[in-house]
C-alpha positions in Angstrom: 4.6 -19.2 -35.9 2.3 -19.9 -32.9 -0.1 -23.0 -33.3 -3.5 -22.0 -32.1 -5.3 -19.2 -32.2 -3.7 -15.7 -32.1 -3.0 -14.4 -28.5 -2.6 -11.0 -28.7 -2.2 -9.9 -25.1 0.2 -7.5 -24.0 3.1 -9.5 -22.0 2.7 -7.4 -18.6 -0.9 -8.2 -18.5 -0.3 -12.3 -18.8 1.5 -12.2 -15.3 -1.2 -10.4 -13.4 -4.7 -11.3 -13.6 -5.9 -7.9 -11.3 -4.0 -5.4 -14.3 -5.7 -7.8 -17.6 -8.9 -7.0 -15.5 -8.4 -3.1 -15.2 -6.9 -3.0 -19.0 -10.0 -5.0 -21.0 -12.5 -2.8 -18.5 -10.6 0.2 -19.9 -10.1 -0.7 -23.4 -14.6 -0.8 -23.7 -14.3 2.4 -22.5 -11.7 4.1 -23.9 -11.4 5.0 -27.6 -7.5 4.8 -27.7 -5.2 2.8 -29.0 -4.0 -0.4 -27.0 -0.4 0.8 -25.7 -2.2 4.0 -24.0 -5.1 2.0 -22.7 -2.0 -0.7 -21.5 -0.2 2.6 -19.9 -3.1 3.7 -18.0 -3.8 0.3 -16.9 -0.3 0.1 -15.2 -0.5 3.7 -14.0 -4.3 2.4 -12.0 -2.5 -0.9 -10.9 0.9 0.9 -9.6 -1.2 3.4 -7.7 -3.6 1.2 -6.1 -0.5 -1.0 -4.8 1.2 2.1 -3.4 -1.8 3.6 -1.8 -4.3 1.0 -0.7 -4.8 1.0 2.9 -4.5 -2.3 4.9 -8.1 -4.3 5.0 -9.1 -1.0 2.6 -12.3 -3.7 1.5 -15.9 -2.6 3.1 -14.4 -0.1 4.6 -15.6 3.3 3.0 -13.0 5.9 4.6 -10.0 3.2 3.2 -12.0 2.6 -0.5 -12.2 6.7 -0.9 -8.3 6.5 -0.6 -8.2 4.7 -3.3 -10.6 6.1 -4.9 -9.2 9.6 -5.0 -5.6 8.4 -6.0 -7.8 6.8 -9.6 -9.7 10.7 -9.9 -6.8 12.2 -11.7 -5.9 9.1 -13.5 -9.3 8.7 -15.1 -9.9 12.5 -15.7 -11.6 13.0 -12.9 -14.9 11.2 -14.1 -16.6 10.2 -10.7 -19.1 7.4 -12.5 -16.0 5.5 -14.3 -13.5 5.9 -11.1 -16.7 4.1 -9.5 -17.3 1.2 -12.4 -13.5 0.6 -12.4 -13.3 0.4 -8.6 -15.6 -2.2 -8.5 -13.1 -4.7 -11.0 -10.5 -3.7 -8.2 -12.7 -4.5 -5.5 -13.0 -7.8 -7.1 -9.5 -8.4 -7.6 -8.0 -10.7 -5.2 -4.4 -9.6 -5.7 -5.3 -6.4 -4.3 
């Protein structure tokens, strides 16, 4: 039994700091359960690693490639591609 208080983060999210950011962003907005919010937050940070242009920050024609990979992934809803782009943007490891 675990001294301490209760950790109940998933395991892939305690190695990256840029995915626990994109998954507890998604999980306020997302009614689902925690392994589909955990999916979708791997599916957002495997695509932005694949896509994301070289020095893609500040740079509006690089961020829109990134942008438009996230449409589909967040059923194409413009205002939360935009909110969640903004924790990416933040993000260091990308």
């Amino acid at each position: 039994m675990e001294t301490g208080h209760a950790d109940d983060t998933p395991e892939p999210l305690k190695q990256s700091p840029a995915l626990r950011a994109i998954y507890h962003n998604l999980k306020q907005s997302v009614p689902e359960e925690g392994d589909f919010i955990l999916a979708r937050a791997q599916q957002i940070d495997e695509t932005i690693k694949r896509v994301r242009p070289d020095g893609w920050r500040g740079i509006q024609a690089r961020e829109n490639i990134i942008k438009a990979a996230l449409l589909p992934l967040l059923e194409n809803d413009v205002s939360e591609v935009e909110r969640i782009f903004l924790i990416i943007k933040a993000q260091k490891e990308y």
